[in-house]
Phi, psi and omega in degrees: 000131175272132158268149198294176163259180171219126170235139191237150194249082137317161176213258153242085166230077231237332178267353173282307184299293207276349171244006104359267194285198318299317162286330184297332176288345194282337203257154203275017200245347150347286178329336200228031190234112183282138172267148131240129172275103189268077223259113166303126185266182191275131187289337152206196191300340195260337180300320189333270186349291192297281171357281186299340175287324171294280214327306172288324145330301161308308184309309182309316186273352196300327192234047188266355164078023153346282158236174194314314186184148185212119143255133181253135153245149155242135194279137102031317178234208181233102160294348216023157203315336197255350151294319162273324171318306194311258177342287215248011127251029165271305179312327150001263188286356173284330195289304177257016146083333178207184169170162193227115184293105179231142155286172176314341198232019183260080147314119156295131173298156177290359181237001164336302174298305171328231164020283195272027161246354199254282184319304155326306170298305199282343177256011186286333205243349182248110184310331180283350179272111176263323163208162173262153156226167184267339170288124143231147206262154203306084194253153160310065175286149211274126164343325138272355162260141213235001169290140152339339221185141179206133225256136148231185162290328188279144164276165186261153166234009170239082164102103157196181198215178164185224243179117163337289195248041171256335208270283219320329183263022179315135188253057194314318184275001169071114164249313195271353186309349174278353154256037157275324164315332185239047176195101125039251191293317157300331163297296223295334199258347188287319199260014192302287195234078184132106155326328201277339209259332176275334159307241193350315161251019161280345191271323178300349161257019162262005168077352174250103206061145172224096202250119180291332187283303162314327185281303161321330159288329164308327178277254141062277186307267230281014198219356196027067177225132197261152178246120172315060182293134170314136131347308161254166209250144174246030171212167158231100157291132182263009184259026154275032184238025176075018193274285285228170168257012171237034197254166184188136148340316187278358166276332190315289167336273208297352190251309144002124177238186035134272191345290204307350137299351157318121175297083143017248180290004208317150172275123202255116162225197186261152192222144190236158184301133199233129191274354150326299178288316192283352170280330196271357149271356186257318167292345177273314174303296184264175235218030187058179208308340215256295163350276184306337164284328169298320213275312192291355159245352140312289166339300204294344191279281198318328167295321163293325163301318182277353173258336166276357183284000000 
């Protein structure tokens, strides 16, 4: 097995970071895995402190030998998150073709690493697979699938990897958002498993948010390529206490994994969409029927404004 590089994305959480790289050091394939550390800078004179404080943290762990190797780089300003995501897996994955991305706040499973480098191989060659993920949130899959592992539309941002040329024709700059406006079928498979992804990455071209995960996921629905989820979640995030910036309290229930379910060994096969499962990610990702109806009629507003511009 070749291993991935990992790069994990900081900011200020400095106690978010350190139980992070612990779990992450825990797993036995760490030792052969080079880290890279992406230290975000602080948005103004008063962020400084925390900034430095992750900063010192990094420090402490870079040669303690963990892993294969650990680079830090840290910027100078504040890019915010979906700028630095952008960046600094491209330098990354341009170098090593492939890599696996945790943010500050993804505690791992000891089997994590297993897993998303084993999925990396076995999916490298199969054109309908666009990323893995490491996140899966505690859902019912229906009583007779008995596989590992299940395919959806959405893609994941809390612990996943993917592929150089999966990565590289991302339209980051939405240039291209009018042919979700004149397709249907692409809102429908974008909105599969969550009402929410096409309002979210129509708002990225108003300038209102900035998300990396959603443009991407966008690339993925129009390339038609599905992201691999685990049965069980090999990452818990710990950032649902309004430390993040895109966290709230009131995610922690709804997010809440686990661990100790996590698969050794899962058995890896090829896998196709099960319209089951997406209904049951689509519900979990949203916020009942009144919700959903807003949001289908928000959509329908936008698409008719933007086919008459």
């Amino acid at each position: 097995m070749s291993y991935a590089p990992i790069i994990i994305f900081v900011y200020n959480r400095a106690d978010h970071f350190t139980q992070v790289y612990n779990a992450l050091s825990a797993c036995k394939e760490a030792k052969e895995s080079e880290l890279f550390v992406f230290s975000d800078g602080a948005k103004n004179e008063e962020g400084k402190e925390k900034v430095n404080e992750v900063r010192a943290a990094v420090a402490a762990v870079k040669d303690a030998g963990d892993f294969k190797s650990v680079t830090v780089t840290e910027s100078p300003v504040n890019r915010g998150l979906a700028a630095s995501v952008i960046a600094g897996v491209t330098e990354i994955i341009n170098k090593y073709g492939k890599v696996i991305v945790v943010e500050d706040d993804c505690k791992v499973s000891p089997f994590f690493l297993s897993f998303m480098n084993s999925a990396l191989d076995y999916y490298q060659s199969d054109n309908k697979i666009g990323s893995i993920a490491g996140y899966t949130p505690m859902i019912n899959l229906p009583d007779d699938y008995s596989s590992d592992v299940f395919a959806a539309y959405r893609s994941c941002s809390w612990t996943w990897a993917t592929w150089k040329d999966r990565w590289e024709n991302v339209d980051w700059e939405l240039k291209e958002i009018k042919d979700f406006y004149n397709s249907p079928e692409l809102i429908r498979r974008l909105n599969s498993n969550g009402s929410d992804r096409f309002i979210r990455l129509y708002r990225q071209t108003k300038g209102n948010g900035s998300s990396w995960s959603v443009r991407f996921g966008a690339h993925l629905v129009k390339n038609n390529l599905l992201t691999v989820y685990p049965r069980f979640s090999y990452n818990s995030n710990i950032g649902c206490d309004e430390s993040g910036v895109h966290s709230t309290s009131d995610d922690a229930e709804k997010m809440r994994v686990d661990l100790s379910k996590a698969i050794p060994n899962p058995v890896l096969t090829d896998i196709e969409i099960d319209d089951r499962i997406q209904k049951i990610m689509k519900k979990h990702y949203s916020y009942g029927f009144v919700s959903d109806a807003k949001k289908f009629i928000a959509t329908l507003l936008i698409v008719i404004k933007e086919r008459l511009r």
